[in-house]
N, C-alpha and C positions, 0 to 999 in steps of 0.2 A: 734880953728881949729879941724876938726874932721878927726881919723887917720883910715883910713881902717882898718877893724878887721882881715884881713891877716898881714896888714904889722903890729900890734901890735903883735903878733905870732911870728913875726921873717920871717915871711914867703917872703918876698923883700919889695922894695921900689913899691906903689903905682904909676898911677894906675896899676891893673893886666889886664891878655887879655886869652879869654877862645881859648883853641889852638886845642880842637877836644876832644872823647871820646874812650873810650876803656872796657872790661870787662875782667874781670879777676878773675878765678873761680877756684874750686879745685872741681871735681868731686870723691865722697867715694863712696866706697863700696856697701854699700847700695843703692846707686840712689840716693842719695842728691845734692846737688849743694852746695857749702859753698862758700864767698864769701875769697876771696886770697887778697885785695889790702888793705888796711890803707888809711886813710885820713891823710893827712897831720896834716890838722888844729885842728881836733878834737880826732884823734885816733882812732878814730871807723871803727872797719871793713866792707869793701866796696868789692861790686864787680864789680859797675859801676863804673870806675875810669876818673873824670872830669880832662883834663889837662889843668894846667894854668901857664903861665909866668907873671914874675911880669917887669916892666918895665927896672929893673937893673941886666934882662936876667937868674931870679931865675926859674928853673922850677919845678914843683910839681904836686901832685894831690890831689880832695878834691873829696866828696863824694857829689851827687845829690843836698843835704839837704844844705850843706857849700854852694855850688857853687850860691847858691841864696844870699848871700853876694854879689854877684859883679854888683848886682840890673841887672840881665838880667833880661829881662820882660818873665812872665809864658808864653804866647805863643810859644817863644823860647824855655823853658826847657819841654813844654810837645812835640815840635819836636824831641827833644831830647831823650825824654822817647819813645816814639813810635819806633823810630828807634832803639833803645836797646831792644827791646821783640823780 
């Protein structure tokens, strides 16, 4: 049996469900953009933050790249991207 690579994480009980998006940024000094949020799953900092519940009402966030785990198909995630620029 093959175990979701969220719920191997600790991240909740399988399946999960993509619940909307968010950005989250720190604007410096200089004019930069630095990204503010964490992934969950990987730790890498994010500033598009993907929200997901797991089915045992865990919620989190994962980064773009993670969020391709939950087998949404590209079509879906470049709507996604489009609406985040």
């Amino acid at each position: 049996m093959n175990i979701h690579p969220f719920e191997k994480a600790g991240l909740g009980k399988a399946p999960f469900f993509y619940k909307g998006h968010s950005e989250k940024a720190i604007s410096c000094p200089d004019g930069t953009v630095k990204p503010a949020g964490t992934c969950a799953y990987c730790g890498t900092a994010i500033r598009y933050q993907m929200h997901i519940a797991s089915s045992d009402k865990n919620n989190f966030v994962v980064g773009c790249d993670c969020v391709q785990k939950l087998n949404i198909d590209f079509f879906f995630l470049r709507i996604i991207e489009i609406n985040t620029i």
